[in-house]
KOLKOLFI-779368 format. One record per residue: residue in three letters; x, y negated, z negated of N, C-alpha, C in turn. Coordinates in nm, 2 decimals, padded with zeros to 4 digits, always signed. Example, Ala and Ser with C-alpha at 12.3 -4.5 7.8 and 13.67 -1.06 7.14 Angstrom:
2
SITE res   n_c1   n_c2   n_c3  ca_c1  ca_c2  ca_c3   c_c1   c_c2   c_c3
SITE ALA +01.32 +00.57 -00.78 +01.23 +00.45 -00.78 +01.32 +00.33 -00.78
SITE SER +01.28 +00.22 -00.71 +01.37 +00.11 -00.71 +01.29 +00.00 -00.79
! end
This chain:
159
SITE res   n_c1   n_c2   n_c3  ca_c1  ca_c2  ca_c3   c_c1   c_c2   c_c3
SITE UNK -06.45 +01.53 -03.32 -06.34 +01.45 -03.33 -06.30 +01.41 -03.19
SITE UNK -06.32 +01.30 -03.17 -06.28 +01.25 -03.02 -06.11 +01.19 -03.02
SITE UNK -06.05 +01.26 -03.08 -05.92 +01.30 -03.06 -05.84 +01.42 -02.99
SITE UNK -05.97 +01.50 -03.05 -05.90 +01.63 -03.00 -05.99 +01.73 -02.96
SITE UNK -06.12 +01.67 -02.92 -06.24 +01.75 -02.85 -06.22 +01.90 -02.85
SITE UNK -06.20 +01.98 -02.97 -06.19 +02.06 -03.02 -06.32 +02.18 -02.92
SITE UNK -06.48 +02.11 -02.90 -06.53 +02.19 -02.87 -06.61 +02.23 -02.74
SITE UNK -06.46 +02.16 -02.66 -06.44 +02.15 -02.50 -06.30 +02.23 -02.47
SITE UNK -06.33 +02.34 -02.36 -06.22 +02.39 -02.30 -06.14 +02.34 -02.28
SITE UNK -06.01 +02.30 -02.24 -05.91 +02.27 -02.12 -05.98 +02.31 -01.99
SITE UNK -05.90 +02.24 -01.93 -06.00 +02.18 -01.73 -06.11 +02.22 -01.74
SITE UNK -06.22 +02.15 -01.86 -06.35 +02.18 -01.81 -06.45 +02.06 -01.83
SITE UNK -06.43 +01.98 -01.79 -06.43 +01.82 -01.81 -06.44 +01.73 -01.64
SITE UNK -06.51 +01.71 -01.62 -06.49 +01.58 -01.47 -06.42 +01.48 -01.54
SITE UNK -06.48 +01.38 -01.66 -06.45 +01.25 -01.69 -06.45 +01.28 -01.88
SITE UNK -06.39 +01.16 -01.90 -06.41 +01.15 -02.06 -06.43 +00.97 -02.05
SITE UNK -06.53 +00.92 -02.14 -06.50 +00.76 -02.12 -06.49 +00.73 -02.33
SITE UNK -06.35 +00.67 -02.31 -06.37 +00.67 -02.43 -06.33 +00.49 -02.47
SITE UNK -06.48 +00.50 -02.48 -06.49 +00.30 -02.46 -06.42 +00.24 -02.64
SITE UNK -06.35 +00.17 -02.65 -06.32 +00.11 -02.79 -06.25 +00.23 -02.87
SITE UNK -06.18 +00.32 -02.83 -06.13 +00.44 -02.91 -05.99 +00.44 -02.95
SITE UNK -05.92 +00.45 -02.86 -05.79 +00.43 -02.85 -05.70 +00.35 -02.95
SITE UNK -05.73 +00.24 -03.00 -05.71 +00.14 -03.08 -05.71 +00.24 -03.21
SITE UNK -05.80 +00.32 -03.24 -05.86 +00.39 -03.35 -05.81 +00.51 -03.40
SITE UNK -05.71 +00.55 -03.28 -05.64 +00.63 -03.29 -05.48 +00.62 -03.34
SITE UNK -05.48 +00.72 -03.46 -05.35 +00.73 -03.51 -05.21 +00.79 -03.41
SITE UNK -05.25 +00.85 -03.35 -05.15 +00.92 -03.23 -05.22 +00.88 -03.11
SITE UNK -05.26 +00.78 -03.05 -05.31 +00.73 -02.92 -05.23 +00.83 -02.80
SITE UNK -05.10 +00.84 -02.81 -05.05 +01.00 -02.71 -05.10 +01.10 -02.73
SITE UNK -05.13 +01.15 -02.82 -05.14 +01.28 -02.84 -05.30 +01.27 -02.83
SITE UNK -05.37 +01.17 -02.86 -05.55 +01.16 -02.80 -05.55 +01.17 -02.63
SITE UNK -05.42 +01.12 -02.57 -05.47 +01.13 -02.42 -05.40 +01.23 -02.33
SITE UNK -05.31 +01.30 -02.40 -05.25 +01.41 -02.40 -05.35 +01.55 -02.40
SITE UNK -05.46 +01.51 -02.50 -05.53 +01.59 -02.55 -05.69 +01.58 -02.42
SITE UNK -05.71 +01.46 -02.41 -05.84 +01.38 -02.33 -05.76 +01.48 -02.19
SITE UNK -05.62 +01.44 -02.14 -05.58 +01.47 -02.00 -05.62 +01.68 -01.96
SITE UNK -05.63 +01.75 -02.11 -05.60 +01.89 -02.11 -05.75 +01.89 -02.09
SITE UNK -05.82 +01.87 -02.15 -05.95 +01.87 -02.12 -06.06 +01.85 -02.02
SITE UNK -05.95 +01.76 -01.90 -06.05 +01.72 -01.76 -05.96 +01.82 -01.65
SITE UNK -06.04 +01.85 -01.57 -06.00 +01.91 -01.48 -05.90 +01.86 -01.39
SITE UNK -05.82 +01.90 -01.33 -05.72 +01.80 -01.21 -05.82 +01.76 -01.12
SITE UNK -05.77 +01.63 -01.11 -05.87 +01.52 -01.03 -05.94 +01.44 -01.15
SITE UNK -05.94 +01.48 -01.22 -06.06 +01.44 -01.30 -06.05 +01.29 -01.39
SITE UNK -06.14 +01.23 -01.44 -06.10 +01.06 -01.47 -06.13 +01.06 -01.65
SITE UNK -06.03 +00.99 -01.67 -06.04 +00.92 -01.81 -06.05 +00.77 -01.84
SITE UNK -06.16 +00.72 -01.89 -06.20 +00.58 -01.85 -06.15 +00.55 -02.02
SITE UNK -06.03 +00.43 -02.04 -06.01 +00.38 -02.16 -06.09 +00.24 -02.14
SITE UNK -06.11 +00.17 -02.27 -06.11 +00.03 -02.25 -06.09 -00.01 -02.43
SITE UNK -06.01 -00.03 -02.44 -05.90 -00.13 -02.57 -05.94 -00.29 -02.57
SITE UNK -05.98 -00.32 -02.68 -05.98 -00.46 -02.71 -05.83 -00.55 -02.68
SITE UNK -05.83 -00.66 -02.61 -05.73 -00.75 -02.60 -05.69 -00.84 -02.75
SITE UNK -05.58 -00.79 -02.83 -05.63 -00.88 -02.95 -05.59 -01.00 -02.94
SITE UNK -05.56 -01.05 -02.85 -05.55 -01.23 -02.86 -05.72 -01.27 -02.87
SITE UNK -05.82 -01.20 -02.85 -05.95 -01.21 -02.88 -06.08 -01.19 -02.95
SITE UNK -05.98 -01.09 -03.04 -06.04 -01.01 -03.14 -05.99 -01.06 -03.29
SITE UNK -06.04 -00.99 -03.38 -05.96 -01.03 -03.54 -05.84 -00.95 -03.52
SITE UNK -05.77 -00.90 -03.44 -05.64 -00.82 -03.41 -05.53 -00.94 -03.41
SITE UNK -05.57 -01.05 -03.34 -05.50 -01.17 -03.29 -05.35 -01.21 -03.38
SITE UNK -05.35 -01.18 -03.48 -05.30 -01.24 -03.58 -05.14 -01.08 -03.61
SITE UNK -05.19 -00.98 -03.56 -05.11 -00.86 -03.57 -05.01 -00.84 -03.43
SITE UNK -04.93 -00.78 -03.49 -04.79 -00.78 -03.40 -04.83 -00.67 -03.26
SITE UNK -04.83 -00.68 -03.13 -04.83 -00.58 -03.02 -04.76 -00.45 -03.11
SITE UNK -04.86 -00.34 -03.09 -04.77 -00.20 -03.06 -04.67 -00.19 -02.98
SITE UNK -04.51 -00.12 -03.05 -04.43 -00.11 -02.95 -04.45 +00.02 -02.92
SITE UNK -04.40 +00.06 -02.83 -04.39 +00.21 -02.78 -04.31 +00.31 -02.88
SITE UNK -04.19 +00.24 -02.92 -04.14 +00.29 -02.99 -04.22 +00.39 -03.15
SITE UNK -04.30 +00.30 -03.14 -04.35 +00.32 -03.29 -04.49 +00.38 -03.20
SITE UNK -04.54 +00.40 -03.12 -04.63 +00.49 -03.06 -04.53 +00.64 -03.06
SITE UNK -04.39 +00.65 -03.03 -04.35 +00.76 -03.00 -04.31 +00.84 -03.16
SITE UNK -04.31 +00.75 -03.25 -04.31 +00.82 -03.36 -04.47 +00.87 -03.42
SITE UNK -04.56 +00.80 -03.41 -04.65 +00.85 -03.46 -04.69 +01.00 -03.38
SITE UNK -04.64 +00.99 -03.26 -04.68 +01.10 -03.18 -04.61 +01.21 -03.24
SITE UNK -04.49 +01.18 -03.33 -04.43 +01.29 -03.34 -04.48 +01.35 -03.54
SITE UNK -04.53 +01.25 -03.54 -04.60 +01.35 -03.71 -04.74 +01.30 -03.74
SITE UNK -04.81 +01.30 -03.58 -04.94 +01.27 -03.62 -05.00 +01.09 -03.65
SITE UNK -04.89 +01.03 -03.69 -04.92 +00.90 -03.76 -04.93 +00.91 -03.88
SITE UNK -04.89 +01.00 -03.98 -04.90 +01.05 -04.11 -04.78 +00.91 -04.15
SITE UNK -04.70 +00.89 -04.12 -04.58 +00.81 -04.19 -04.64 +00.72 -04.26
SITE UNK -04.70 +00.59 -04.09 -04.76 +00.50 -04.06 -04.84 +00.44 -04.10
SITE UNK -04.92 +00.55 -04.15 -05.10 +00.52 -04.22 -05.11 +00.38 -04.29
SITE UNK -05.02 +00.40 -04.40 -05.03 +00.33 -04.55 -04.97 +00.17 -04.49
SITE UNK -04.89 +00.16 -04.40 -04.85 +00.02 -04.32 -04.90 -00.02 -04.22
SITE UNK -05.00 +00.05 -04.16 -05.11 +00.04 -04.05 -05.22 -00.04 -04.15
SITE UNK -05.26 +00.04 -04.30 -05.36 -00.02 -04.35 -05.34 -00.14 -04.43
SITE UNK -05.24 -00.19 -04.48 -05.15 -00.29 -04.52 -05.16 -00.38 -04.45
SITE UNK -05.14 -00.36 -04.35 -05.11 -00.49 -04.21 -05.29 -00.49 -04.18
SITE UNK -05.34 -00.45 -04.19 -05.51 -00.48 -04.14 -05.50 -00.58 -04.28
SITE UNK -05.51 -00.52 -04.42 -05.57 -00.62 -04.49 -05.49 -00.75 -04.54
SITE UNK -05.38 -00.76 -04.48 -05.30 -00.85 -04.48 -05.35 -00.97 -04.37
SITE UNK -05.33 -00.90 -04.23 -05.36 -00.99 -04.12 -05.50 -00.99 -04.08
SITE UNK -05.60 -00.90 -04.12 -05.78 -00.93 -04.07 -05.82 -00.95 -04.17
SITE UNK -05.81 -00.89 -04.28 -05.87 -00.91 -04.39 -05.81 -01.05 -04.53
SITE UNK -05.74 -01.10 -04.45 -05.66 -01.21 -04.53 -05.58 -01.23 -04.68
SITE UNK -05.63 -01.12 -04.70 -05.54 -01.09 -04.85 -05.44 -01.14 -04.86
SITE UNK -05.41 -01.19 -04.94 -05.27 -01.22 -04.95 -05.18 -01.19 -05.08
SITE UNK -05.24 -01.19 -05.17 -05.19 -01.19 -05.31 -05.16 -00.96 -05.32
SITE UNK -05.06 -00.99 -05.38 -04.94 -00.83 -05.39 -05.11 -00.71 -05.42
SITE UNK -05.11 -00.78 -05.52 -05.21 -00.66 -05.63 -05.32 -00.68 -05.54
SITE UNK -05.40 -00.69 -05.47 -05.50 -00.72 -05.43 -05.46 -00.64 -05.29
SITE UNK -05.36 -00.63 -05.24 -05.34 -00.58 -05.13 -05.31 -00.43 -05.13
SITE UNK -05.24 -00.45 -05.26 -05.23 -00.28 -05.28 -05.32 -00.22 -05.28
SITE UNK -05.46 -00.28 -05.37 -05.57 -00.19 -05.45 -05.63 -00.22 -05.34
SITE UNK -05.63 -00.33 -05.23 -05.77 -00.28 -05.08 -05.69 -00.21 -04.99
SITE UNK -05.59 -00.15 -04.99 -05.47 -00.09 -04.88 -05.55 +00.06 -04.95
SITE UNK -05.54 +00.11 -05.09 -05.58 +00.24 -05.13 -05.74 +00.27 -05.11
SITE UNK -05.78 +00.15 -05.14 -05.92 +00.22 -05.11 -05.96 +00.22 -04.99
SITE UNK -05.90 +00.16 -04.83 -05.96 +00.21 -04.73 -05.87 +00.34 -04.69
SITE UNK -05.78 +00.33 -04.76 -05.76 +00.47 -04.70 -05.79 +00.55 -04.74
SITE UNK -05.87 +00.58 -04.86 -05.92 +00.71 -04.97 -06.07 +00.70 -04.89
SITE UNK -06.13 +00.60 -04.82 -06.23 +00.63 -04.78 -06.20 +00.63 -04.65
SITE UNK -06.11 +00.61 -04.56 -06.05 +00.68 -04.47 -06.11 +00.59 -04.32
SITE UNK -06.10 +00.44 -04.40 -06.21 +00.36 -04.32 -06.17 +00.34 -04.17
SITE UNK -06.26 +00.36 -04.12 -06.17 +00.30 -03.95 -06.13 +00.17 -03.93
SITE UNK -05.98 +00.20 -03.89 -05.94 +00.03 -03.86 -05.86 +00.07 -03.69
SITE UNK -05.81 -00.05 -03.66 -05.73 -00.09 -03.46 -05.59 +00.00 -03.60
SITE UNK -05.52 +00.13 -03.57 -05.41 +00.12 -03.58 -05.30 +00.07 -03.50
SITE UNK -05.40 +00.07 -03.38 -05.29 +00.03 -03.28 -05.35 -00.11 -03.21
SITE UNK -05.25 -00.17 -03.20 -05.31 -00.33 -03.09 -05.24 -00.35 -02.97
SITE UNK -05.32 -00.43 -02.85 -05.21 -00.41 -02.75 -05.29 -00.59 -02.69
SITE UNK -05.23 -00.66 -02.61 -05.27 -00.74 -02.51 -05.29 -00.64 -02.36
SITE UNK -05.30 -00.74 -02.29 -05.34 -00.68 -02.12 -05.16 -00.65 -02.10
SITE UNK -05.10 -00.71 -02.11 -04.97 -00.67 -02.09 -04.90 -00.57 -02.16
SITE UNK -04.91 -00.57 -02.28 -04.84 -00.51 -02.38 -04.91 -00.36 -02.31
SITE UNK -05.08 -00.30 -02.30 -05.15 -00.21 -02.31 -05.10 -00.19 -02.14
SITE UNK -05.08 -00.26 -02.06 -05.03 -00.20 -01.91 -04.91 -00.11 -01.92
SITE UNK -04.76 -00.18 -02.02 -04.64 -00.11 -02.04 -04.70 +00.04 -02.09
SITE UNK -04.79 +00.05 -02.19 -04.82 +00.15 -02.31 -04.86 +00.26 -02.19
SITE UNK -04.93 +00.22 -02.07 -04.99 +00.30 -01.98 -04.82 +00.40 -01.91
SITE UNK -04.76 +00.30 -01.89 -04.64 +00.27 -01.81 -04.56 +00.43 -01.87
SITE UNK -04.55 +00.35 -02.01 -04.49 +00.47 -02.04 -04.54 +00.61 -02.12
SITE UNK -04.64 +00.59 -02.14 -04.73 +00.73 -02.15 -04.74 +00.79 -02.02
SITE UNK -04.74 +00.79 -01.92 -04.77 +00.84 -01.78 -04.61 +00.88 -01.77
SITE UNK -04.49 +00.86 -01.79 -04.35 +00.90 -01.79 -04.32 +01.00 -01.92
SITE UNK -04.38 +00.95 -02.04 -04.37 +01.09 -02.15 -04.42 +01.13 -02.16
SITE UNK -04.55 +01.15 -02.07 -04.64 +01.31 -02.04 -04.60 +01.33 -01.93
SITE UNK -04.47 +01.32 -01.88 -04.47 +01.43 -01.75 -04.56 +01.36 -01.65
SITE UNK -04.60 +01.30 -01.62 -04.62 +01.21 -01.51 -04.76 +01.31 -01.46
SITE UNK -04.83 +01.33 -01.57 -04.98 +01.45 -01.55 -05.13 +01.37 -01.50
SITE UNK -05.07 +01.23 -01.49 -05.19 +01.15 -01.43 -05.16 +01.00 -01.37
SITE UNK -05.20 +00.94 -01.29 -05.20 +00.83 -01.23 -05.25 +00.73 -01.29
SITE UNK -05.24 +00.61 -01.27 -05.38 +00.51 -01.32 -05.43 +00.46 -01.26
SITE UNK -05.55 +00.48 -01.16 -05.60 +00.47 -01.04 -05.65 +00.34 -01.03
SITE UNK -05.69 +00.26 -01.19 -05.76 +00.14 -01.19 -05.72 +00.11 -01.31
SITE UNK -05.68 -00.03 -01.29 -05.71 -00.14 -01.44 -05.75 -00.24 -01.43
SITE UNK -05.76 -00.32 -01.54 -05.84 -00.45 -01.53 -05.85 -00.48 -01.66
SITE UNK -05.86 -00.64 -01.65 -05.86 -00.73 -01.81 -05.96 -00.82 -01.77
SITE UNK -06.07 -00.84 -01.86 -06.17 -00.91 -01.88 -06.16 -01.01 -01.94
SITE UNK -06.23 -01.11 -02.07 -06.25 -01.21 -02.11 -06.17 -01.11 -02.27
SITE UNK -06.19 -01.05 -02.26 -06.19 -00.95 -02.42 -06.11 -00.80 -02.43
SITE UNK -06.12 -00.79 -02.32 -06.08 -00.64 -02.29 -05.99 -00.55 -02.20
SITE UNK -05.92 -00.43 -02.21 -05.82 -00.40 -02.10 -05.93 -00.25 -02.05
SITE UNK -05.90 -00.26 -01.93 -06.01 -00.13 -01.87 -05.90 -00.05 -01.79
SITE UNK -05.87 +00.07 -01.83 -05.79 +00.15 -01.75 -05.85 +00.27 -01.68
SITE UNK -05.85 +00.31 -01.58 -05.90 +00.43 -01.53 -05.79 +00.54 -01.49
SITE UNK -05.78 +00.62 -01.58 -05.66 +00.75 -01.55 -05.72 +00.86 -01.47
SITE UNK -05.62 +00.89 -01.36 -05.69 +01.03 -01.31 -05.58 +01.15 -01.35
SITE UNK -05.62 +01.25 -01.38 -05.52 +01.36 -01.37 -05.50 +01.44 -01.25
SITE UNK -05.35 +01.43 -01.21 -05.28 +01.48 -01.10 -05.20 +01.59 -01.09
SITE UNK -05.21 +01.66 -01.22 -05.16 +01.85 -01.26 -05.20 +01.84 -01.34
! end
């Protein structure tokens, strides 16, 4: 589970690169909360998140923080069922009630992976901004960058 690398120590890690993940994550804090225990101090965490003004995301509302700080706090358990709602409403085009309900239940019985979270280059710089302030300030972000498609962050951990 590359949320919670269950079968890696704490500080026994140089780097983690977790390319296209983050998005995929129901508690995106608590995945880098978890990625930061894992690398040793000094050590780098390479994200890179889809920009959804470029992706099928385009059409879905920026993650607020706010609603990152809740999911942190029960897992994303609340969220799920309006996380998968909003995919098949906004990517998958559904539109009609009954039809949304019955593909909202089956990807989540099959537990399909979707972006629960979406960010632009701006929106995903703030996200940095303030995850580095409500983890206790446990890492830097030594590099970013936005491409044609993508936001590339490089975190170091600094305790």
């Amino acid at each position: 589970n590359g949320e919670r690398l269950d079968s890696f120590e704490n500080d026994s890690l140089d780097f983690i690169v977790a390319n296209h993940m983050l998005e995929h994550c129901e508690n995106p804090l608590g995945a880098i909360r978890t990625h930061l225990s894992k690398i040793k101090v000094g050590g780098i965490l390479y994200y890179a998140v889809p920009d959804k003004r470029y992706c099928f995301d385009k059409d879905r509302p920026i993650t607020k923080f706010e609603h990152i700080l809740e999911d942190f706090a029960d897992g994303g358990v609340k969220s799920r069922e309006t996380h998968y709602r909003e995919w098949v409403r906004l990517v998958n085009g559904v539109s009609e009630s009954e039809k949304i309900e019955a593909e909202t239940k089956r990807l989540m019985q099959m537990q399909y992976s979707i972006h629960f979270h979406v960010w632009d280059s701006g929106s995903y710089w703030e996200f940095l901004d303030s995850a580095h302030d409500f983890l206790n300030k446990t890492f830097k972000v030594a590099d970013k960058n936005a491409n044609d498609f993508e936001c590339i962050s490089i975190l170091k951990r600094i305790k």
